[in-house]
C-alpha positions as CSV (number, residue, x, y, z in Angstrom):
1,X,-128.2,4.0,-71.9
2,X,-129.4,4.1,-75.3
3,X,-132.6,6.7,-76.4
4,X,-134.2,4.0,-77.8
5,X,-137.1,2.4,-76.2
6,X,-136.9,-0.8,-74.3
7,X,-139.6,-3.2,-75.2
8,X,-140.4,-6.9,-74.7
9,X,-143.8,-7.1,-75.7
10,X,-144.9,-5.9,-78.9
11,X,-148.5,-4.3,-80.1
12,X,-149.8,-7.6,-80.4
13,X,-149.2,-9.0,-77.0
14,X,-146.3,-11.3,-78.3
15,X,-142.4,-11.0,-77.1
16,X,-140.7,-8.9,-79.9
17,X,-137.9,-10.3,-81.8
18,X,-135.0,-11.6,-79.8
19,X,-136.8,-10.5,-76.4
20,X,-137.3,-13.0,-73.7
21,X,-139.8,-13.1,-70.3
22,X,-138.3,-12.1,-67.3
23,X,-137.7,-15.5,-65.4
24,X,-138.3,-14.4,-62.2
25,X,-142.1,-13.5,-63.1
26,X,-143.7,-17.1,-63.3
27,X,-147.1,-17.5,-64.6
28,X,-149.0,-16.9,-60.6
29,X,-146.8,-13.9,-60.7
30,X,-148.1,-13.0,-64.1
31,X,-152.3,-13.2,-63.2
32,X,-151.2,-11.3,-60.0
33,X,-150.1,-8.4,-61.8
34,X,-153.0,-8.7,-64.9
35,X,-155.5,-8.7,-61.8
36,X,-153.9,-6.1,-60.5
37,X,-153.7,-4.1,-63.5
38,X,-157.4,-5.1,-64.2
39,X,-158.9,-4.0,-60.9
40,X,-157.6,-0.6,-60.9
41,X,-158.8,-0.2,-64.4
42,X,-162.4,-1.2,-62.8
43,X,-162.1,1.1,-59.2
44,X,-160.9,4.0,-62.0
45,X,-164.4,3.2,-64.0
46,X,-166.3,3.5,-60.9
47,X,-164.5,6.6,-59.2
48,X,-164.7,8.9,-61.9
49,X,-168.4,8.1,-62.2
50,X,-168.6,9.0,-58.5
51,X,-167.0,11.8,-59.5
52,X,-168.9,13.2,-62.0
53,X,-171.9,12.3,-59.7
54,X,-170.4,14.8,-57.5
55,X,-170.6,12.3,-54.9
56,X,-166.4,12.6,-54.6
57,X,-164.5,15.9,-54.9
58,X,-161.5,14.5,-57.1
59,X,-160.1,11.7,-58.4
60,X,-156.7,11.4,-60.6
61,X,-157.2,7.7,-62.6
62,X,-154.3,5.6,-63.9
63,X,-156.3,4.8,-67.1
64,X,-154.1,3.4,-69.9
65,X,-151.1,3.7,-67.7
66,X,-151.7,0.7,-65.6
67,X,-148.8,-0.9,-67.3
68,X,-145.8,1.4,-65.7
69,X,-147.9,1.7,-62.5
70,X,-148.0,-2.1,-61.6
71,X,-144.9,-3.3,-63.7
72,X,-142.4,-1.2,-61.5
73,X,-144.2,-1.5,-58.2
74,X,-143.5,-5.7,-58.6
75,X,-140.1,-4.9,-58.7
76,X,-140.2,-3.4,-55.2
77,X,-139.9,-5.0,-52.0
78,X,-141.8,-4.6,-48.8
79,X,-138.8,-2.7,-47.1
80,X,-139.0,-0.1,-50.0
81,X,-140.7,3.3,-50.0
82,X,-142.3,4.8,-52.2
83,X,-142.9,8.8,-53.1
84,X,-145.5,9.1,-55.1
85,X,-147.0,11.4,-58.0
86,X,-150.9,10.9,-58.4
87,X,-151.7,7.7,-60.3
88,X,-149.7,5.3,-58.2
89,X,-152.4,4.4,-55.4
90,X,-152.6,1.2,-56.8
91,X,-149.5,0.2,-55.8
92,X,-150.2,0.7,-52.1
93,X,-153.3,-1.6,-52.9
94,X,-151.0,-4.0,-54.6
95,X,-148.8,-4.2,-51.0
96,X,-151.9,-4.4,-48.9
97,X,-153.3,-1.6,-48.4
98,X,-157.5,-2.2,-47.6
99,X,-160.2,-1.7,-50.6
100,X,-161.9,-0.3,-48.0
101,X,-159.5,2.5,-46.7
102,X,-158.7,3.5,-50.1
103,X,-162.3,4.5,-50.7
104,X,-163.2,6.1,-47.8
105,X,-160.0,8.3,-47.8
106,X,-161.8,9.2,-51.6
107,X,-164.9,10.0,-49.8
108,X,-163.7,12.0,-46.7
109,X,-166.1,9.8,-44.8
110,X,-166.1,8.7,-40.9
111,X,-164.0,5.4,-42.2
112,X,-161.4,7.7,-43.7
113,X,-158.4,7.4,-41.9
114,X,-156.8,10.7,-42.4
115,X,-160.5,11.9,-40.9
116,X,-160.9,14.0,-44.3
117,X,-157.3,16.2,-43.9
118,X,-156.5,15.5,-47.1
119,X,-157.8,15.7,-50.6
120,X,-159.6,12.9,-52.1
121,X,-157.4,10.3,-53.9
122,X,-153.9,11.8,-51.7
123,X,-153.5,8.3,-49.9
124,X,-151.1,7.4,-47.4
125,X,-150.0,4.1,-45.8
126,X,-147.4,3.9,-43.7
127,X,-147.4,0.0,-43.4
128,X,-146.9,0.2,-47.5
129,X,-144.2,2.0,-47.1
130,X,-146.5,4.4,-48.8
131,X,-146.1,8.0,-48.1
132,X,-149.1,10.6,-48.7
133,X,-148.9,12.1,-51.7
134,X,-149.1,16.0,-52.3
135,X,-150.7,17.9,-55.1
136,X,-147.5,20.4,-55.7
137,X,-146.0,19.2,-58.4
138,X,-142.2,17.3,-57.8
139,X,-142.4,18.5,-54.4
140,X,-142.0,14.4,-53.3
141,X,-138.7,14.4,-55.4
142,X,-136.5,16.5,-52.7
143,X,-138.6,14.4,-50.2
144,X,-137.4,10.9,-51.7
145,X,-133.9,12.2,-51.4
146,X,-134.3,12.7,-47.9
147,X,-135.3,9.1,-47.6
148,X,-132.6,8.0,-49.8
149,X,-130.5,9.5,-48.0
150,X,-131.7,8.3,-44.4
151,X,-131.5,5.2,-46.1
152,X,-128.2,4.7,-46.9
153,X,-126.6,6.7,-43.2
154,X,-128.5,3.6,-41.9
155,X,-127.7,1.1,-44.2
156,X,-131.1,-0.5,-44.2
157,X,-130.4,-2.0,-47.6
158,X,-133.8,-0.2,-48.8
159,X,-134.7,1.9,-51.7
160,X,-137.2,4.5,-52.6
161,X,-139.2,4.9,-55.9
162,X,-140.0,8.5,-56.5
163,X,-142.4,8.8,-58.9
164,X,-143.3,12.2,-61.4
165,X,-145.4,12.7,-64.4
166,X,-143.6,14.4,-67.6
167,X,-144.4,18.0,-65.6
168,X,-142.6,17.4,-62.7
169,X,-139.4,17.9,-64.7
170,X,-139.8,21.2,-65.7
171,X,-139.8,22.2,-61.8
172,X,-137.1,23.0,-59.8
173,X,-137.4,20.2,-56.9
174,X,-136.8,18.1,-60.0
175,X,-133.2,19.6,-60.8
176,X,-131.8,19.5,-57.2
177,X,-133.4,15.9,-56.7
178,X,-131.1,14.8,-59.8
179,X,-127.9,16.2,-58.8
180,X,-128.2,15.5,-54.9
181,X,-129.1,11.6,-55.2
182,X,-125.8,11.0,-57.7
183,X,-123.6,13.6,-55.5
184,X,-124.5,11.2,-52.7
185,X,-125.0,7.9,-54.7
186,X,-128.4,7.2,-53.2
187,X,-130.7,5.0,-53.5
188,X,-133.3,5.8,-55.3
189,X,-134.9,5.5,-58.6
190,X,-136.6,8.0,-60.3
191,X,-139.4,6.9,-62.2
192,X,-141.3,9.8,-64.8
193,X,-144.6,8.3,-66.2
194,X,-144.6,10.3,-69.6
195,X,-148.1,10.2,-70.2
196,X,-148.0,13.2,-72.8
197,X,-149.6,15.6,-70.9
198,X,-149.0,17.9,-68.0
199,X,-152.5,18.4,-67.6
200,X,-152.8,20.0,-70.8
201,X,-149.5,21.3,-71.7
202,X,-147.7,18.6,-74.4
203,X,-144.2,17.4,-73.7
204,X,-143.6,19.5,-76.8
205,X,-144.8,22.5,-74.9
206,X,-142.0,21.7,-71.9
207,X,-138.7,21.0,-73.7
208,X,-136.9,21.0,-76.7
209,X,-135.4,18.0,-75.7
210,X,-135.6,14.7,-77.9
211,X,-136.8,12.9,-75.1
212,X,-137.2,13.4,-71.3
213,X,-134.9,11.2,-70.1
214,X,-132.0,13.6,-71.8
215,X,-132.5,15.7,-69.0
216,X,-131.0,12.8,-66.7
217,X,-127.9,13.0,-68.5
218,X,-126.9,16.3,-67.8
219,X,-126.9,14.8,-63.8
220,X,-125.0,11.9,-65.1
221,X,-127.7,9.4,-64.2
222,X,-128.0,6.1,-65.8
223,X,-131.1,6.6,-67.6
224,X,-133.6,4.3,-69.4
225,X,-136.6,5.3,-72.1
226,X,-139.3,2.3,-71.7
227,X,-142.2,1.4,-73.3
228,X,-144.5,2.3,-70.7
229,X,-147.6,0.2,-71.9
230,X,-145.1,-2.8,-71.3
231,X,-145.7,-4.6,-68.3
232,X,-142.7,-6.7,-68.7
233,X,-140.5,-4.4,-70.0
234,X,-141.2,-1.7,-67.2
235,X,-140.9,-4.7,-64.5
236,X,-136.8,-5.6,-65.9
237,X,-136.2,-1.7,-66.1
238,X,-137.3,-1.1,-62.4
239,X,-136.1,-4.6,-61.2
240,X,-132.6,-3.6,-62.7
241,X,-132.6,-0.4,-61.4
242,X,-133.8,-1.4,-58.0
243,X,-130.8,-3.8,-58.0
244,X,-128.2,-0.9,-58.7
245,X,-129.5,1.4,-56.1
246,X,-129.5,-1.5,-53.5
247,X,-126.0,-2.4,-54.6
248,X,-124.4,1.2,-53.9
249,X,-124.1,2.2,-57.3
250,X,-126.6,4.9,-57.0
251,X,-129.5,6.6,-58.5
252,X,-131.5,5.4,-62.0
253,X,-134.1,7.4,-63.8
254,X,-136.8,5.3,-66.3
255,X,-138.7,7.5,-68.2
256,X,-142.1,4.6,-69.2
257,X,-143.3,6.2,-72.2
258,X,-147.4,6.0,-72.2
259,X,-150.1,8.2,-73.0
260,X,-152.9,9.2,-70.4
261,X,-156.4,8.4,-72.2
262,X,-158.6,10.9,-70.3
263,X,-158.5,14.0,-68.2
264,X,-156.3,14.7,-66.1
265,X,-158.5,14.0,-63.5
């Protein structure tokens, strides 16, 4: 794939020159996922007030990157898993997951299902297909291999998202992740949400690479650099990707280029 960055939408909200809507995203399925997008921006508002209120112990927001978040997750279907990083718990909301159990596992309360095990905002839910997150950074990358890989050995026809900030590819789990799912052709798509920072270390800080997705290559992955603000465009980059992997032609990795416009949690 090229370095340059895939776009549809330009800063104005308009389709850039020569681009065209996705087809397959009508306009119900376009207010689904501008609701979507919209109501995590709102529970993000309200948790890290809770948060600051000390009335929660942590919370990791998807501010500004609700865009790549929602995008790729419409491109999944319900026999998918997904491995997630931090920011994607909206995406287990999107494929059903209760309001109500994704609050209460924030507040540890009586209603939390994991009875307070795990840290606030590390959700998990198994009928989404959802697994429970962990703090380690790239340790779910091994894990989605493993799925993958379980996958494929019983030809279920499903695929797994793992899902990484810019930080998780400057860990090891991140290397042998790469190499094992195109060894084995699996089906997976990697899916890095280069929001800048890795907590406060700058891309710049990590690699001397031009972009992240240049460290796909060296696996021989397709690879894709998206705009990661652009709903559409992330959607056809995962949807495409998704496709492949289903098909038996292996592993992708998108690298949605955004920008995280708070802490890190």
């Amino acid at each position: 794939m090229s370095d340059g960055l895939f776009q549809l939408l330009g800063e104005d909200g308009r389709l850039v020159d020569g681009a065209s809507a996705p087809e397959d995203l009508g306009a119900a399925e376009l207010t689904t996922l501008y609701t979507h997008m919209l109501r995590q921006r709102l529970i993000d508002d309200l948790m890290l007030t809770l948060q600051r209120q000390g009335r929660i112990g942590f919370y990791g927001p998807a501010t500004g990157q609700e865009a790549a978040v929602f995008g790729s997750g419409q491109a999944l279907e319900e026999r998918d898993w997904i491995q997630p990083a931090l920011r994607e718990g909206g995406i287990a909301l999107m494929r059903g997951y209760p309001l109500a159990d994704y609050l209460a596992q924030c507040f540890g309360n009586a209603a939390d299902v994991t009875f307070g095990r795990q840290m606030p905002c590390h959700y998990g839910a198994k009928d989404q297909h959802y697994a429970t997150l962990s703090s380690p950074i790239g340790t779910q990358l091994p894990h989605a291999v493993g799925v993958a890989w379980g996958m494929k050995l019983r030809k279920t026809g499903a695929v797994c998202a793992a899902y990484m900030g810019d930080g998780a590819t400057s860990e090891n789990d991140f290397h042998t992740s790469l190499d094992m799912a195109k060894r084995f052709q699996l089906p997976v798509v990697f899916v890095c949400q280069n929001n800048q920072w890795a907590i406060s270390v700058p891309v710049s800080g990590q690699t001397r690479a031009t972009n992240i997705a240049a460290r796909a290559k060296a696996f021989a992955l397709r690879s894709r650099r998206v705009d990661g603000n652009d709903v559409l465009a992330c959607y056809v980059a995962m949807r495409d990707a998704v496709a492949s992997a289903r098909s038996g032609e292996g592993p992708t990795f998108l690298e949605m280029l955004t920008y995280r416009m708070g802490a890190h949690s």
